[in-house]
N, C-alpha and C positions, 0 to 999 in steps of 0.2 A: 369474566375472562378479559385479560389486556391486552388487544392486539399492539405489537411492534412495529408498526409498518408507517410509514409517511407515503403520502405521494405516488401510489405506485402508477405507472401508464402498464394498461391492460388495454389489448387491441382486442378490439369486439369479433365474437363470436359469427357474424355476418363474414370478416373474412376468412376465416378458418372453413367454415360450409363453404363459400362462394371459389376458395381454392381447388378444396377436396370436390366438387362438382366438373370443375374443366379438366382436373386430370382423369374423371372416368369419363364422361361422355364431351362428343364432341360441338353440343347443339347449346351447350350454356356457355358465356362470355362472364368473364368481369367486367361488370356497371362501373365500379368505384371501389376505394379504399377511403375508409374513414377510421377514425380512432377516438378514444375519450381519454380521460384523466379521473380516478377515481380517488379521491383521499379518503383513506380507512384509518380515521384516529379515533380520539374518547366519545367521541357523539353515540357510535357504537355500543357502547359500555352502559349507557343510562339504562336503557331495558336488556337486558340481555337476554338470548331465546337457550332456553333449558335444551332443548334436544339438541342445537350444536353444538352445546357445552358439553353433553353427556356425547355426542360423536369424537369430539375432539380432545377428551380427557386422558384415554388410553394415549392417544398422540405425543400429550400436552405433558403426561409422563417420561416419557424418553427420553423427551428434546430435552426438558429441565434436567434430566439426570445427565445429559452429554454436557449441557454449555452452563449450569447453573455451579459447578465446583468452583470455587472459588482458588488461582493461581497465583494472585501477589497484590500488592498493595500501592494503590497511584500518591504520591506526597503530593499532586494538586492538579487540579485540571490543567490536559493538554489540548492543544489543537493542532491542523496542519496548517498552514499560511505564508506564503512567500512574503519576501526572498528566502527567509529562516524560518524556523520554529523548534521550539519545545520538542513535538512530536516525531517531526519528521529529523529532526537531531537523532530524536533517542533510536527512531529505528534505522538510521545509518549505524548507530554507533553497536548497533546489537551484532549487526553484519559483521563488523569487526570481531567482537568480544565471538562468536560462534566460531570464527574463522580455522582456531586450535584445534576446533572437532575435526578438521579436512586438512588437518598440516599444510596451512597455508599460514602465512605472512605477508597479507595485503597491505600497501600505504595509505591507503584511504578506499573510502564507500559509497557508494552512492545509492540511493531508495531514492526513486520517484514519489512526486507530493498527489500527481491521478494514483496512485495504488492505495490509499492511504482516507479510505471510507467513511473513517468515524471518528470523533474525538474522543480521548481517553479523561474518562472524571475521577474527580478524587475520589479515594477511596478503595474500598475489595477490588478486583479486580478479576473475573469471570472469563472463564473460556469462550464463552459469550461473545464478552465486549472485545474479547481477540479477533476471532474469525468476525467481529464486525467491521472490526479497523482493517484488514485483511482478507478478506472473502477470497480473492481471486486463487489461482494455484500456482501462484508465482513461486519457483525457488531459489537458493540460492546459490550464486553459482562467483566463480573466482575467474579473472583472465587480467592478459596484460595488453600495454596499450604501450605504445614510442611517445614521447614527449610530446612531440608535436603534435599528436593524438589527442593527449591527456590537453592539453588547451584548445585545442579544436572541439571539445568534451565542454570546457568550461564557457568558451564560449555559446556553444548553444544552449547550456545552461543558463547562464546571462540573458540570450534571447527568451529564455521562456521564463523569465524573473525570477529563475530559483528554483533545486530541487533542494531533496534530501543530501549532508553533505556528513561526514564523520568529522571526528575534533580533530584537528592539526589543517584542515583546509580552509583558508582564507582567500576569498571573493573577493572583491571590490568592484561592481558593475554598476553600470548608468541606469537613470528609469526608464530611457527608451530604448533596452536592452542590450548593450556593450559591454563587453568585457574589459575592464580600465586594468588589473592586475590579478596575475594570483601565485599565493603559494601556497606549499605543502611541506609542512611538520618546519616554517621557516625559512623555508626557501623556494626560490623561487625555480619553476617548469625547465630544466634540461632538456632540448629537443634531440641528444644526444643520448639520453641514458630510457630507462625501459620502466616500468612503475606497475603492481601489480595490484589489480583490485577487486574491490568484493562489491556485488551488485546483485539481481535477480534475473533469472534467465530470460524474462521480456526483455527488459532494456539491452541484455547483450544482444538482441536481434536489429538493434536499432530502433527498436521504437521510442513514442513519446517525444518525437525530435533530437532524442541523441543519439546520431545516425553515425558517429564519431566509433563507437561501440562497436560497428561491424569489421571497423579494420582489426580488431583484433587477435590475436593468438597464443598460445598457450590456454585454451579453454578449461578450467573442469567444474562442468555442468552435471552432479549428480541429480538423477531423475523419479529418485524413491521418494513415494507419498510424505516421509518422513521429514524431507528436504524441505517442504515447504514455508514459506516463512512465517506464516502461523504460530505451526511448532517449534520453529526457533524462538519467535518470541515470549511464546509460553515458555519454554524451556530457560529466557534469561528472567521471565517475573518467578520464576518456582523458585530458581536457584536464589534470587536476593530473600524471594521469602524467607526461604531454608534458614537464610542468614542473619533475618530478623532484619532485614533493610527494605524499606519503601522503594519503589522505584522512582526516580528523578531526574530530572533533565531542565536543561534552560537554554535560552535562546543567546549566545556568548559572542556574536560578530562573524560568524564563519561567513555571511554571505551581507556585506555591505552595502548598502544603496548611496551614490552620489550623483550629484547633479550631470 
């Protein structure tokens, strides 16, 4: 059996009892809180114990039948990395390409590069290795923002060296976080005109430091399981499948770094 797990922090057993004791009686205190760090990799693997192989195999079926289907095809390792990347490109650009299913007409996208768990390896491409890039229950959701908004946007994008951006949006930020220019599909930020975009319902709350996000309005935030962005991105590797195309993405200038 292969466990998947790196690094996991698991808070010991001591304080889970020492909680569950002060909420029934009133005569125990808490001593302390301590924690460990367990890593559960291949060392594992060398002996492995038959009886939790034979517990965990009825399990060990499910799980492989949900995440082990194989969805689309990666044309080469991706990762996420600021200012730009490969990955966090492609699932900007997904937000986009989805956008038709909710009759929207967004100008650009944005995915956060914290949402964005795992790297994508070349190759098949599993449900799996989706909800690993993806875990959260993040969905996707459309709204619009005033100009002065949308740079107020890029700038603290800038501050945090980079997020996820879609094609046609051009950065040009400093390394100790400034925003030097930007445009969109060519030109450049109107603080006069209105710009509508496609994002995930976290970051429209503000978070992640783009607090820009809350001046918002025209919201539509649909809340069905289905919205998740998960299944949006399964739904654009099914669809290249279908079409006998690799998924692909590169890292093209959207988010420039200068002195």
């Amino acid at each position: 059996m292969t466990i998947a797990m790196n690094k996991t922090t698991i808070l010991t057993a001591a304080v889970v009892v020492g909680v569950g004791l002060t909420a029934c009686t009133t005569h125990y205190k808490l001593a302390n809180v301590s924690r460990t760090r367990l890593v559960v990799d291949a060392r594992y693997d060398v002996q492995p114990d038959a009886e939790a192989e034979a517990f965990l195999a009825p399990f060990k079926h499910v799980v492989d039948s949900v995440m082990g289907p194989i969805v689309g095809t990666a044309a080469h390792n991706m990762a996420a990395t600021r200012p730009e990347s490969d990955l966090s490109n492609l699932l900007a650009d997904i937000l986009m390409w989805a956008a038709k299913d909710y009759n929207e007409k967004p100008v650009f996208a944005v995915y956060n590069m914290g949402g964005i768990r795992a790297a994508l390896n070349k190759g098949p491409v599993t449900n799996g290795d989706v909800l690993a890039i993806a875990p959260f229950e993040n969905k996707i959701c459309f709204l619009t923002l005033t100009g002065d908004k949308v740079t107020e946007l890029f700038e603290q994008i800038a501050h945090r060296g980079g997020e996820g951006v879609s094609h046609g949006v051009e950065l040009v930020i400093t390394h100790d976080g400034k925003l030097r220019s930007a445009r969109i599909n060519g030109e450049k930020v109107d603080p006069r005109k209105t710009y509508r975009i496609a994002t995930i319902d976290y970051l429209a709350q503000g978070n992640d430091g783009m607090r820009a996000f809350r001046e918002h309005t025209n919201l539509n935030s649909p809340q069905e399981e289905s919205n998740n962005t998960r299944f949006i991105i399964i739904d654009y590797f099914r669809n290249q499948y279908d079409r006998g195309l690799e998924v692909d993405s590169k890292v093209e200038g959207r988010i420039k770094t200068e002195n």
